[in-house]
C-alpha positions in Angstrom: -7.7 -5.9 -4.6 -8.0 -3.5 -1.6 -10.4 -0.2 -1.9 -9.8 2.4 1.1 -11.5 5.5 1.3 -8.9 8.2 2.1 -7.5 11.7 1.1 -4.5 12.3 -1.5 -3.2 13.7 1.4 -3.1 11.0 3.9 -1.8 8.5 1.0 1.1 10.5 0.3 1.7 10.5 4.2 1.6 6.8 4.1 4.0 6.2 1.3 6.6 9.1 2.4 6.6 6.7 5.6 6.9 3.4 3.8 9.5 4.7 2.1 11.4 6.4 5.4 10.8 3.4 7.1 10.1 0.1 6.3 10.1 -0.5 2.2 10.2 1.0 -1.5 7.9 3.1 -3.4 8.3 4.1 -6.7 6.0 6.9 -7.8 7.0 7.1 -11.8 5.4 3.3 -11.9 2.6 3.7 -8.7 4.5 0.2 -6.8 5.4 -0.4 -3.8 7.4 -3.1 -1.7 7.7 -3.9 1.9 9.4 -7.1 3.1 8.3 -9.7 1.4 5.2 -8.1 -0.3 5.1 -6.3 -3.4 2.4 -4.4 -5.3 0.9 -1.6 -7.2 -1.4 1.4 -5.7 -3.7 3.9 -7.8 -5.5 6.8 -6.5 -8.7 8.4 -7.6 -12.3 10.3 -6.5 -11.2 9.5 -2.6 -10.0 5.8 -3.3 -6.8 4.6 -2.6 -6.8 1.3 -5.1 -4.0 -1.5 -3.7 -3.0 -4.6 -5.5 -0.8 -7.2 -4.4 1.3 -8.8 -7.0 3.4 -11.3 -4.6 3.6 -12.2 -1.2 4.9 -14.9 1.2 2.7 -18.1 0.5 2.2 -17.9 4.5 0.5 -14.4 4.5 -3.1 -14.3 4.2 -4.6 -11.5 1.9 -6.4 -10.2 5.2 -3.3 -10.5 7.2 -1.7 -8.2 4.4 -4.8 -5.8 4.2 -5.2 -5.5 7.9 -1.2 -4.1 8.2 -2.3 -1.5 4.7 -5.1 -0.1 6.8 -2.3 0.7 9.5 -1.2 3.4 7.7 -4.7 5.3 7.3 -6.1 5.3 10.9 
C-alpha cells in the first residue's frame, strides 16, 4: 500500500493524464490500470491511498511506487 500526501486537485490531474495517456481509470469503482499494473486508489484528509492488485512478477513494488510518485512532483 502506497500513502502520498497530495491535493484532490493534483490527483485528479494525475488520473485525467493516466487516462489521456498511458492507461485506464475508472472512477465509478476508484481502479486504475497502466501496462501491466493494475490497482485501486482512495482519496481522503490529503492522502492519496494506492493499492496494487497485480503486476509483472519482474517489477519491484518500489520500482512501481517510484513511477506513482511521477505523477505528483
Amino acid at each position: 500500500m502506497l500513502k502520498i500526501k497530495t491535493t484532490h486537485d493534483k490527483t485528479l490531474e494525475a488520473l485525467n493524464l493516466i487516462a489521456q495517456k498511458w492507461g485506464r481509470v475508472d472512477t465509478n469503482q476508484q481502479s486504475f490500470s497502466i501496462q501491466w499494473v493494475k490497482g485501486r486508489y482512495a482519496f481522503g484528509d490529503g492522502v492519496l491511498t494506492i493499492v496494487i492488485d497485480d503486476k509483472p512478477w519482474l517489477a519491484t513494488d518500489a520500482m512501481i511506487e517510484r513511477e506513482i510518485k511521477k505523477f505528483f512532483n
